[in-house]
VOPAGU-2260 file (C-alpha; in pm, 1 decimal, decimal comma):
REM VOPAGU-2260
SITE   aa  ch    i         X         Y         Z
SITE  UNK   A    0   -4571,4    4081,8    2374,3
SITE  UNK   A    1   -4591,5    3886,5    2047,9
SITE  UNK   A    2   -4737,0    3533,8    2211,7
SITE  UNK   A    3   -5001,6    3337,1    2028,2
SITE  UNK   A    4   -5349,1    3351,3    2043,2
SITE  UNK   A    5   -5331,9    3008,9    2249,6
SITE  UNK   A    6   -5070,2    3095,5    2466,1
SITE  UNK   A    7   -5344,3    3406,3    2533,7
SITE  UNK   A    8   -5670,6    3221,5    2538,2
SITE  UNK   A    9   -5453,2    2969,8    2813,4
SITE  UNK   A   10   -5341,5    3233,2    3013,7
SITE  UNK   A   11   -5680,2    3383,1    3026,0
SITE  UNK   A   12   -5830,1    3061,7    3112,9
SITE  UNK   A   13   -5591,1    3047,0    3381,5
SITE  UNK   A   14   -5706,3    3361,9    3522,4
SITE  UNK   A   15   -6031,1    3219,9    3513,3
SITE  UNK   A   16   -6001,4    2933,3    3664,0
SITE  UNK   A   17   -5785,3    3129,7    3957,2
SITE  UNK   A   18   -6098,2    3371,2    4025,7
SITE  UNK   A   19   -6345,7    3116,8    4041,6
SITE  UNK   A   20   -6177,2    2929,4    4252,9
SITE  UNK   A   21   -6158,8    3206,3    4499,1
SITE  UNK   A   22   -6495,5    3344,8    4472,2
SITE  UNK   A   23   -6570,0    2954,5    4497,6
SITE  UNK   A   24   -6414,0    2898,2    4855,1
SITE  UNK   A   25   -6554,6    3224,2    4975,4
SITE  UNK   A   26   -6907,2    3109,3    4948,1
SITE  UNK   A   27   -6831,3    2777,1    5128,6
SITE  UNK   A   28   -6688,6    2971,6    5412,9
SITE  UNK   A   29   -7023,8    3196,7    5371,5
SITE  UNK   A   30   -7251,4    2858,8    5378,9
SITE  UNK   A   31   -7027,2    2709,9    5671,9
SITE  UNK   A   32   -7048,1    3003,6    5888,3
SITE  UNK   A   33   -7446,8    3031,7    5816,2
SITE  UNK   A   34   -7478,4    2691,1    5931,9
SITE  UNK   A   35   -7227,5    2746,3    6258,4
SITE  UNK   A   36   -7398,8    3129,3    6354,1
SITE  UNK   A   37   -7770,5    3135,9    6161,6
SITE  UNK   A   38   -7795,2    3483,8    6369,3
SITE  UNK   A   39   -7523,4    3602,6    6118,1
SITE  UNK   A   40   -7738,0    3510,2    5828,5
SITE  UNK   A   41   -8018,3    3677,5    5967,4
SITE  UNK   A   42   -7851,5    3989,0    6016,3
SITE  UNK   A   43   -7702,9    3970,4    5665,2
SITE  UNK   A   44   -8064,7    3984,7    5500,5
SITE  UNK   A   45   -8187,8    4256,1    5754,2
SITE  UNK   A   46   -7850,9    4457,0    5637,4
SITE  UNK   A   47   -7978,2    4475,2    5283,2
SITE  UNK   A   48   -8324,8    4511,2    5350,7
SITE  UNK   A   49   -8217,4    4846,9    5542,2
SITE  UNK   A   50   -8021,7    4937,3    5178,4
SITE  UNK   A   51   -8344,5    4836,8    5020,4
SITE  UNK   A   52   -8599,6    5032,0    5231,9
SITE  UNK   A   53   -8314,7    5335,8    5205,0
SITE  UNK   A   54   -8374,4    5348,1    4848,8
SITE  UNK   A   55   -8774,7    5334,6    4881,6
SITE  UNK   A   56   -8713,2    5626,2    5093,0
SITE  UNK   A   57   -8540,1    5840,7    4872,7
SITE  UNK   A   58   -8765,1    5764,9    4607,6
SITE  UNK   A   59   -9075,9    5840,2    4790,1
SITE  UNK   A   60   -8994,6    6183,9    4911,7
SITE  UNK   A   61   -9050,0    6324,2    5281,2
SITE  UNK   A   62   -8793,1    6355,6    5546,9
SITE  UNK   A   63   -8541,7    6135,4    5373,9
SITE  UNK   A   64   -8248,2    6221,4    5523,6
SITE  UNK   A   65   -8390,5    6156,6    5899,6
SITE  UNK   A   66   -8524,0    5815,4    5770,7
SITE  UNK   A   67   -8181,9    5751,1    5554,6
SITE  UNK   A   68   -7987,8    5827,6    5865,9
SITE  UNK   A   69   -8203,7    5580,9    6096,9
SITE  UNK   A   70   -8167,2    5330,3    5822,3
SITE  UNK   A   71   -7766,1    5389,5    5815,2
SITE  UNK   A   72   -7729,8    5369,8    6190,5
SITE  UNK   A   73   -7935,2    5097,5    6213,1
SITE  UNK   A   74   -7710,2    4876,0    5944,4
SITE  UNK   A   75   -7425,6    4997,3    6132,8
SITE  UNK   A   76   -7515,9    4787,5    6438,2
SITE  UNK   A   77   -7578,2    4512,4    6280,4
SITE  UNK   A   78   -7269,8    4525,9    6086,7
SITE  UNK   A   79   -7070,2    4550,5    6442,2
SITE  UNK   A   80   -7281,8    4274,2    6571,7
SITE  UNK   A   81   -7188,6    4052,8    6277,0
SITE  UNK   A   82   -6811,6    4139,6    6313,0
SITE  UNK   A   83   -6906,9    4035,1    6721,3
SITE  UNK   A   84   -7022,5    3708,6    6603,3
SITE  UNK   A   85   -6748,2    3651,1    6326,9
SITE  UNK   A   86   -6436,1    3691,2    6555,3
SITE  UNK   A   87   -6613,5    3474,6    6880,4
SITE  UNK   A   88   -6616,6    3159,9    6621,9
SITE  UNK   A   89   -6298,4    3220,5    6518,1
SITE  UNK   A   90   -6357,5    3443,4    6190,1
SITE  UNK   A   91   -6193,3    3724,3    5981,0
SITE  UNK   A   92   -6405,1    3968,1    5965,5
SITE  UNK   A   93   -6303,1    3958,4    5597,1
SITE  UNK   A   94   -6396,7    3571,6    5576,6
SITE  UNK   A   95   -6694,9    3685,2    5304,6
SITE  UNK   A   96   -6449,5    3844,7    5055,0
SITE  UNK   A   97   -6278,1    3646,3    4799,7
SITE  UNK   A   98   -5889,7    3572,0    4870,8
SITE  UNK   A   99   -5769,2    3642,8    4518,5
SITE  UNK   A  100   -5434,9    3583,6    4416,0
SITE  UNK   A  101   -5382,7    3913,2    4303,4
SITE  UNK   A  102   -5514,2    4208,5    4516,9
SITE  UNK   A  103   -5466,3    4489,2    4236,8
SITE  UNK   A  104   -5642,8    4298,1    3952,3
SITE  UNK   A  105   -5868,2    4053,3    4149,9
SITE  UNK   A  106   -5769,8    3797,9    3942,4
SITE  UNK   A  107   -5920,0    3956,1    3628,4
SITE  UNK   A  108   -5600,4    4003,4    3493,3
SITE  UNK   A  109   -5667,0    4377,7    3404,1
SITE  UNK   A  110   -5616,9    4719,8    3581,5
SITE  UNK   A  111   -5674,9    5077,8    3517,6
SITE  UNK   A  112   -5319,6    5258,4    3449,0
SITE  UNK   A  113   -5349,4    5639,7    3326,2
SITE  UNK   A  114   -5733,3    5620,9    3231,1
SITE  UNK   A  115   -5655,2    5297,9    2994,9
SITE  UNK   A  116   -5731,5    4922,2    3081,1
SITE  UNK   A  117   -5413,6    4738,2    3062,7
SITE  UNK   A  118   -5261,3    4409,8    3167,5
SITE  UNK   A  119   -5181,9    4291,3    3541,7
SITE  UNK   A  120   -4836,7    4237,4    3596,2
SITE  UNK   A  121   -4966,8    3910,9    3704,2
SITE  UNK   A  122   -5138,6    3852,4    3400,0
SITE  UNK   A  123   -4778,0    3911,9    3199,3
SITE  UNK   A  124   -4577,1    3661,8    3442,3
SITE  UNK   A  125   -4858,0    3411,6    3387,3
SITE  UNK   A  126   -4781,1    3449,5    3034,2
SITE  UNK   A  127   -4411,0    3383,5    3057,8
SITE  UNK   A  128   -4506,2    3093,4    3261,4
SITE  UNK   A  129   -4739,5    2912,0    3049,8
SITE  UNK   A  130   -4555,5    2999,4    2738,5
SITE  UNK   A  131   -4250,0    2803,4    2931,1
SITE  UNK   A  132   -4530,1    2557,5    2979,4
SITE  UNK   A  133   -4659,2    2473,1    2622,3
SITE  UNK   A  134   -4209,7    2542,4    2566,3
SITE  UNK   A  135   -4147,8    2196,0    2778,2
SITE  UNK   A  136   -4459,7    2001,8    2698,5
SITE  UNK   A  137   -4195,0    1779,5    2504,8
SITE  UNK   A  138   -3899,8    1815,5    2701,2
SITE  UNK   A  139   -3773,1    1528,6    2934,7
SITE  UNK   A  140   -3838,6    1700,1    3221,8
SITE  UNK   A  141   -3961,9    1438,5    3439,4
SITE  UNK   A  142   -3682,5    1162,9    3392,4
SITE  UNK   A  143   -3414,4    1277,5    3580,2
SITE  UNK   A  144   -3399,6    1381,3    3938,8
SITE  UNK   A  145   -3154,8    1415,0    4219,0
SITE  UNK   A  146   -3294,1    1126,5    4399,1
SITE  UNK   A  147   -3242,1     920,8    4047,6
SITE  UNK   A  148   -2836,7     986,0    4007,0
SITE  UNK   A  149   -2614,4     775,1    4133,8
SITE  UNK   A  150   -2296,8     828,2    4274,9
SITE  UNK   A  151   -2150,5     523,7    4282,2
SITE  UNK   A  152   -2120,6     475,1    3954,8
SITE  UNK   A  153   -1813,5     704,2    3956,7
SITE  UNK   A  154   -1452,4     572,3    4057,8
SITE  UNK   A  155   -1337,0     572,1    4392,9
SITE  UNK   A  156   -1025,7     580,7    4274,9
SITE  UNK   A  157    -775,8     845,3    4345,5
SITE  UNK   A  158    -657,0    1063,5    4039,9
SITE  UNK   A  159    -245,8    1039,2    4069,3
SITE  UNK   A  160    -249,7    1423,4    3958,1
SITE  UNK   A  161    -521,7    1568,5    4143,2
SITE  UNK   A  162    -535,5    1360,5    4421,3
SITE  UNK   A  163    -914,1    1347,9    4435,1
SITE  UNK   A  164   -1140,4    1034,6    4299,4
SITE  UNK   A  165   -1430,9    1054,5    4005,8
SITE  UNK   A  166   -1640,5     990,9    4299,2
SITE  UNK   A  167   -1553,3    1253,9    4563,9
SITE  UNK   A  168   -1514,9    1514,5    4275,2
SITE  UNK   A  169   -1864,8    1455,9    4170,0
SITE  UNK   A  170   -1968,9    1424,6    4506,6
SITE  UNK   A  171   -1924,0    1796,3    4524,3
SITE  UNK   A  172   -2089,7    1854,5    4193,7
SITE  UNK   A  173   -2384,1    1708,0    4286,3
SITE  UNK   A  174   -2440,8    1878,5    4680,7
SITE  UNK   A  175   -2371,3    2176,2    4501,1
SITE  UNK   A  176   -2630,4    2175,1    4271,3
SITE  UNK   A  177   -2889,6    2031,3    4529,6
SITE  UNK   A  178   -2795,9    2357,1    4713,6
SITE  UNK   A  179   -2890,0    2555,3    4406,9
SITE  UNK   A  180   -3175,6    2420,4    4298,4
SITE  UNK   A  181   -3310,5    2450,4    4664,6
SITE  UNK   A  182   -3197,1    2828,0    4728,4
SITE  UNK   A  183   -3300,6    2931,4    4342,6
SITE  UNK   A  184   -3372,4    3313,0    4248,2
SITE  UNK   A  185   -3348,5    3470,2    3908,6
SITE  UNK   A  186   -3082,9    3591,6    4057,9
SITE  UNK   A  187   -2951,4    3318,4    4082,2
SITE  UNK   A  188   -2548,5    3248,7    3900,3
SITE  UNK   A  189   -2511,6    3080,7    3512,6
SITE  UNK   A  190   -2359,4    2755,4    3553,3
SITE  UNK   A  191   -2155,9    2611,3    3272,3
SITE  UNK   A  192   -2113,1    2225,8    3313,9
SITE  UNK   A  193   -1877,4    2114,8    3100,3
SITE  UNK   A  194   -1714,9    1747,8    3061,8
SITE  UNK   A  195   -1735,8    1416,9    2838,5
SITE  UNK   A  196   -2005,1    1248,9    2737,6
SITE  UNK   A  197   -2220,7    1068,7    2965,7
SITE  UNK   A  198   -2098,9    1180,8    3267,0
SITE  UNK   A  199   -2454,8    1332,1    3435,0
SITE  UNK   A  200   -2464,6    1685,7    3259,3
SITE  UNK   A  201   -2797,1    1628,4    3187,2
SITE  UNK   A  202   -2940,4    1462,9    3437,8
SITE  UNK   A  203   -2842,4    1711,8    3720,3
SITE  UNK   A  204   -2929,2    2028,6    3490,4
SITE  UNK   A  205   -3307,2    1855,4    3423,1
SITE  UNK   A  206   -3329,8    1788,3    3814,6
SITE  UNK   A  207   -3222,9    2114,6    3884,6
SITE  UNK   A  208   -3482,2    2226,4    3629,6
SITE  UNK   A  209   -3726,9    1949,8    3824,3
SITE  UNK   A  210   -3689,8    2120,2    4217,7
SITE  UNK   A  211   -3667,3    2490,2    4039,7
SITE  UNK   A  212   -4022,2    2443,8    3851,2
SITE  UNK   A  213   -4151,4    2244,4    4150,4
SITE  UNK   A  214   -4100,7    2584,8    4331,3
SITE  UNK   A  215   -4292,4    2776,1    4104,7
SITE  UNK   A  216   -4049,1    2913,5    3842,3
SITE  UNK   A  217   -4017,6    2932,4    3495,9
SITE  UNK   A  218   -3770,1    2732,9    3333,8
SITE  UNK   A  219   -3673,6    2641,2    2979,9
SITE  UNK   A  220   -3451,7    2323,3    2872,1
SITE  UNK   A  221   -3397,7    2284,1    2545,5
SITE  UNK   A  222   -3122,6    2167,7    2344,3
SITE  UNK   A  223   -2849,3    2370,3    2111,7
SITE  UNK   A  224   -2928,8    2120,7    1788,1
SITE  UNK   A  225   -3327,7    2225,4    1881,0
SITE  UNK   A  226   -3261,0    2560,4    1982,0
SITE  UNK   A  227   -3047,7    2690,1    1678,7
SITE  UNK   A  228   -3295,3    2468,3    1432,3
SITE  UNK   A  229   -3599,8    2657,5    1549,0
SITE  UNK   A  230   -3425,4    2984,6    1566,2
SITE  UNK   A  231   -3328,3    2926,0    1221,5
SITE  UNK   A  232   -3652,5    2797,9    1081,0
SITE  UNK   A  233   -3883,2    3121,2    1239,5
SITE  UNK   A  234   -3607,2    3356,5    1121,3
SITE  UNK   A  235   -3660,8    3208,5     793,2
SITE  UNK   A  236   -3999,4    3153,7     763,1
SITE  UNK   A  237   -4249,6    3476,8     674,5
SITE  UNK   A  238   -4503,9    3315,5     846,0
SITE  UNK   A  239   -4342,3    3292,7    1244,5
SITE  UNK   A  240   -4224,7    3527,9    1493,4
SITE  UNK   A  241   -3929,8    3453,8    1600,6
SITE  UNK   A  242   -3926,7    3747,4    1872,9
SITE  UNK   A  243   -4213,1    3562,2    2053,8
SITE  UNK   A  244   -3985,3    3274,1    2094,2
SITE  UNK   A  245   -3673,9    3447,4    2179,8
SITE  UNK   A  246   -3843,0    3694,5    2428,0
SITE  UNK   A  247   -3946,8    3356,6    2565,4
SITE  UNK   A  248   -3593,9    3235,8    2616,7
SITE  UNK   A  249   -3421,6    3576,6    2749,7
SITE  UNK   A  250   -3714,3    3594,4    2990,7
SITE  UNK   A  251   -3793,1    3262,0    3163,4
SITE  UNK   A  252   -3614,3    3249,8    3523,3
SITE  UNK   A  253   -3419,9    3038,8    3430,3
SITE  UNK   A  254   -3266,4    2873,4    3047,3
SITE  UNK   A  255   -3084,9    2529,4    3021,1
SITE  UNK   A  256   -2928,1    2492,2    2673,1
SITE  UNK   A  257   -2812,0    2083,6    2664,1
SITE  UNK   A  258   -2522,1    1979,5    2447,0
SITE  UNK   A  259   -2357,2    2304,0    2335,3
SITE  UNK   A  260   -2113,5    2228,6    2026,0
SITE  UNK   A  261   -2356,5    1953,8    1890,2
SITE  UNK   A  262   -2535,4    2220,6    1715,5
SITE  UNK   A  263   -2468,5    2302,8    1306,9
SITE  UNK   A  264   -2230,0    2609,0    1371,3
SITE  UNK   A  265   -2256,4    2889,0    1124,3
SITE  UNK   A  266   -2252,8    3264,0    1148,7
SITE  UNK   A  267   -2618,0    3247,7    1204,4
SITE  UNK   A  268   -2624,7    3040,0    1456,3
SITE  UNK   A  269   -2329,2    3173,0    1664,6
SITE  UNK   A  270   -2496,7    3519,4    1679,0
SITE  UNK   A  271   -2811,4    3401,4    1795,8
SITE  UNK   A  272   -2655,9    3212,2    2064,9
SITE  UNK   A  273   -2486,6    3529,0    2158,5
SITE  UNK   A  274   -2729,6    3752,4    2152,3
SITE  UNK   A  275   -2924,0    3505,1    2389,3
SITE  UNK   A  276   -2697,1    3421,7    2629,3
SITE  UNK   A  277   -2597,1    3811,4    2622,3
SITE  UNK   A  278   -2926,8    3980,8    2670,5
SITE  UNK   A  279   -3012,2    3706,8    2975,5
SITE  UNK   A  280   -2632,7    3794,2    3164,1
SITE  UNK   A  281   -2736,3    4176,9    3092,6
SITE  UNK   A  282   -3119,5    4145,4    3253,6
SITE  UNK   A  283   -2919,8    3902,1    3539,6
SITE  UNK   A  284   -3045,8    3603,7    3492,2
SITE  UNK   A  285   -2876,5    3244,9    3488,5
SITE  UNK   A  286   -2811,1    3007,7    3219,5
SITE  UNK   A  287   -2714,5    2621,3    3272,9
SITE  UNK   A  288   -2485,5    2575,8    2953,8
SITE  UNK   A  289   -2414,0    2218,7    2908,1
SITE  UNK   A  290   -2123,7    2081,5    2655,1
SITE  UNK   A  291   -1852,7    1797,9    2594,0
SITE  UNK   A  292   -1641,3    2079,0    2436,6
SITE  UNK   A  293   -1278,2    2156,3    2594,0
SITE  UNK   A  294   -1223,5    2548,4    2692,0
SITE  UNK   A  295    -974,2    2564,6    2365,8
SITE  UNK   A  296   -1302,2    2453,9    2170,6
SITE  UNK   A  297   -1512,6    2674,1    2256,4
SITE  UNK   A  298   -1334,1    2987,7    2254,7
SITE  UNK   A  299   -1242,2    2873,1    1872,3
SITE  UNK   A  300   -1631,4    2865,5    1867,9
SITE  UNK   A  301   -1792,7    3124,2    1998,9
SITE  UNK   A  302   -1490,4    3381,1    2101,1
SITE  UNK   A  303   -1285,6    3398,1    2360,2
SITE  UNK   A  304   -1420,0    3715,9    2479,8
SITE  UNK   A  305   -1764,6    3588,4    2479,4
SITE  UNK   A  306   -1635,6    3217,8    2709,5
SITE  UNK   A  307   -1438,6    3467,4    2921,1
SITE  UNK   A  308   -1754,3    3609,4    3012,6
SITE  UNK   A  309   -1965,7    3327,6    3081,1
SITE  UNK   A  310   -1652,7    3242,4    3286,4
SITE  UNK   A  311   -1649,2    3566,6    3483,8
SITE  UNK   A  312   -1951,0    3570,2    3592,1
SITE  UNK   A  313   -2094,0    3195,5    3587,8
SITE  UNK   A  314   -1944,5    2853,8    3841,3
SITE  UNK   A  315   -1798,5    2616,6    3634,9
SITE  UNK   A  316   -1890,6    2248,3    3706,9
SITE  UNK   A  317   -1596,1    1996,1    3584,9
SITE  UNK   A  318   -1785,5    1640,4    3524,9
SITE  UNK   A  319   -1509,9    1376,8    3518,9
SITE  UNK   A  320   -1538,1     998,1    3577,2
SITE  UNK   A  321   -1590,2     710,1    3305,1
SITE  UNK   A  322   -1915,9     724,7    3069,9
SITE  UNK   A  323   -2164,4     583,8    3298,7
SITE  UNK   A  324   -2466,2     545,8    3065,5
SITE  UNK   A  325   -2203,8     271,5    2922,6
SITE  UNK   A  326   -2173,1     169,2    3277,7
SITE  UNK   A  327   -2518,9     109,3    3334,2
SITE  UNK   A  328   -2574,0     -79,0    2992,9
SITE  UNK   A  329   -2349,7    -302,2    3101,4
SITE  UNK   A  330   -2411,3    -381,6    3445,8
């Protein structure tokens, strides 16, 4: 896949740490139900001193397969009796085995595939995830929310030519973008919220990004100025690879790109954007496009054909209202 070594040694550790944890809480159930049932204990240790003492048999000769056969039925028993015991104090009979989060690899992170050890499917959307991890260490994820915006900072007043207020238009904006944080898939539709400045664009596209990671998926938010500018600089440079980055972006669940049209707009730059935004809409899953740009602007941008698109097959979110991060510095 092209990540890092530390995005690797991470994700391994990860795995690690997941195993343990299981093989961990299996031996406390182990110790708790020794110290509930001690006949289960006891029965354990005469169950693999009959695997023992069929092993001395085979070894030393004579009628091994009568005394292998006694041994076997006699484990058997004890087996059932343990089972017995397990399900009257309200055990699985499973309770002994490690609950790993992954049944195929047992949280090793490898399995056998055509007579070759390869990696888990878990162990590759672990990856992803803690590549989006080390992706947002420095984003501001954690200073906006849903519970953090506030409404009534928008006009109540009624607009003369659409008859609806700042406040009951962005009343709608934000329920509906509670409702899709909360019912998220990578399935999910490519929003493009578009509007002036300081009108909540980013705030409700980080707490979207807040409830979406909070429910376990990956999720990218970065900025067009950062996005083109490190783009640019791996493309450049002989030492990066910039497919490790982009495979990052087309592959998260979900990718917020802040401030669209702030960015240094070149040739470069427009195709990469493109090619982004076009491989996610082809694999079907959503973008959260933010800009202050008008429609006019952005088609004179990045093509008509290409906004047409995003428009086709994305919800577009009309912020309107007064600037309130002016608002608030004044009040």
């Amino acid at each position: 896949m092209g990540y890092s070594k530390e995005i690797y040694r991470a994700t391994k550790a990860k795995m690690e740490e997941r195993r343990t944890k299981a093989e961990r809480r299996a031996e406390q159930i182990r110790e708790e139900v020794y110290r509930r049932v001690p006949r289960i204990e006891e029965l354990e240790k005469e169950i693999s001193s009959c695997g023992i003492l069929a092993v001395r048999a085979v070894l030393n000769g004579g009628d091994v397969k009568s005394a292998t056969q006694d041994l076997r039925a006699k484990s058997l028993s004890m087996q059932n009796e343990v089972k017995k015991l397990l399900k009257e104090n309200g055990y699985e009979e499973n309770c002994f085995e490690p609950h790993y989060n992954c049944k195929y690899c047992k949280d090793t992170g490898y399995i056998e595939k055509d007579g070759r050890t390869v990696y888990c499917p878990c162990f590759k959307r672990l990856l992803v995830a803690t590549a989006c991890e080390e992706l947002n260490r420095t984003a501001p994820l954690r200073l906006s929310t849903f519970e953090s915006f506030d409404l009534n900072m928008y006009s109540h007043e009624v607009d003369k030519e659409s008859g609806v207020s700042p406040f009951d238009k962005m009343q709608k904006i934000y329920n509906y973008c509670v409702q899709y944080a909360r019912t998220f898939t990578p399935e999910s539709k490519t929003i493009l919220m578009r509007g002036g400045t300081g009108l909540g664009k980013t705030h409700l596209s980080l707490a979207i990004a807040n409830e979406v990671t909070r429910r376990g998926f990956g999720v990218i938010y970065v900025s067009a100025p950062m996005l083109m500018s490190t783009l640019s600089n791996m493309h450049f440079s002989k030492e990066s690879n910039d497919s490790e980055y982009f495979e990052m972006l087309t592959k998260c669940d979900l990718l917020i790109i802040d401030d669209l049209g702030t960015e240094f707009s070149n040739t470069f730059s427009n195709t990469q954007f493109y090619n982004l935004c076009n491989s996610r809409m082809l694999l079907r899953k959503p973008l959260i496009i933010n800009t202050n740009l008008s429609i006019t602007e952005l088609e004179k941008t990045y093509t008509s054909r290409f906004i047409s698109r995003i428009y086709g097959e994305g919800v577009r979110l009309n912020f309107v209202g007064d600037d309130i991060r002016l608002k608030k510095s004044f009040s």
